[in-house]
C-alpha positions in Angstrom: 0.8 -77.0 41.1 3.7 -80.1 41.2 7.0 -79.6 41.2 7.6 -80.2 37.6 5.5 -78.0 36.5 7.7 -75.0 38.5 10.7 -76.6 37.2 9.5 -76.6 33.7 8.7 -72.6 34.2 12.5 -72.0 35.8 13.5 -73.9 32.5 11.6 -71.1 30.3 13.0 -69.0 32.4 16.7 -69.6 32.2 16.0 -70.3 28.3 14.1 -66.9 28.0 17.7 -64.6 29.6 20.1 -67.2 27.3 17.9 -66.0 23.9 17.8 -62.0 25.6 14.6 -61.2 27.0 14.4 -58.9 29.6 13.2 -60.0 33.2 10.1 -57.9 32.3 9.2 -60.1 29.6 8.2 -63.0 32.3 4.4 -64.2 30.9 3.2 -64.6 34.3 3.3 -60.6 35.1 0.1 -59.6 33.8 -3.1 -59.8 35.8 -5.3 -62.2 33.3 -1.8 -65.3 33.5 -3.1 -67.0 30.9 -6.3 -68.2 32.6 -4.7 -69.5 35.9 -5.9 -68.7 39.7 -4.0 -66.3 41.1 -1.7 -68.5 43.3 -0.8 -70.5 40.3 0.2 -67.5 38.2 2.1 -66.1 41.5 3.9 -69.4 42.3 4.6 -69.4 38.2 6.1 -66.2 37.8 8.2 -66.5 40.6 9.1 -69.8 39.1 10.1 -68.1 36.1 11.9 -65.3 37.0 14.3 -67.8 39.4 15.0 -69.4 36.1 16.0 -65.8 34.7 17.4 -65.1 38.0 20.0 -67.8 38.0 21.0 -67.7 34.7 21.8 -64.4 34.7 24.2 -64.5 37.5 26.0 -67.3 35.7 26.5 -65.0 32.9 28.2 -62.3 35.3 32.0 -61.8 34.1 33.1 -63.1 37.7 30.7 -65.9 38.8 28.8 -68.9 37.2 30.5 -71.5 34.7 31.8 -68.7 32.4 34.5 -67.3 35.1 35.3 -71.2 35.3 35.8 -71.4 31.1 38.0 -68.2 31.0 39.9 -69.5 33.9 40.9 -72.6 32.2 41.4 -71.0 29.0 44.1 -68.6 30.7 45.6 -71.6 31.9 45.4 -73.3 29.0 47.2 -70.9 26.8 50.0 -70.0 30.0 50.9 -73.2 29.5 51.3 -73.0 25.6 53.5 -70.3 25.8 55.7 -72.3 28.0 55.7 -75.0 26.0 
């Protein structure tokens, strides 16, 4: 397993929470993993659901990029009304 490969799988990951999938959704849970040894499927899914992981928390109302965007908004229209 390289790194690229587990970065790749965060990737899916992080793309899987943006288009709503649950975390239970990861394709690494089930016992066959597409044909992989069981310490690539393991390393995989755990790739995959840091990927989910941290997405999610940047969704949260209070952390991540999106707290950042409605911060700066606020500003943003406090100062129009100023203006």
């Amino acid at each position: 397993m390289n790194f690229e490969s587990l970065l790749e799988c965060q990737e899916r990951g992080a793309k899987a929470r943006i288009l709503g999938s649950p975390i239970t959704e990861n394709p690494y849970d089930c016992p066959a993993g597409r044909g992989l040894d069981e310490d690539t499927r393991a390393q995989l899914q755990d790739a995959w659901t840091y990927g989910w992981t941290i997405e999610d928390a940047m969704r949260q109302n209070d952390t991540g990029i999106y707290a950042f965007l409605r911060a700066e908004t606020a500003l943003a229209a406090g100062n129009n009304t100023h203006s």
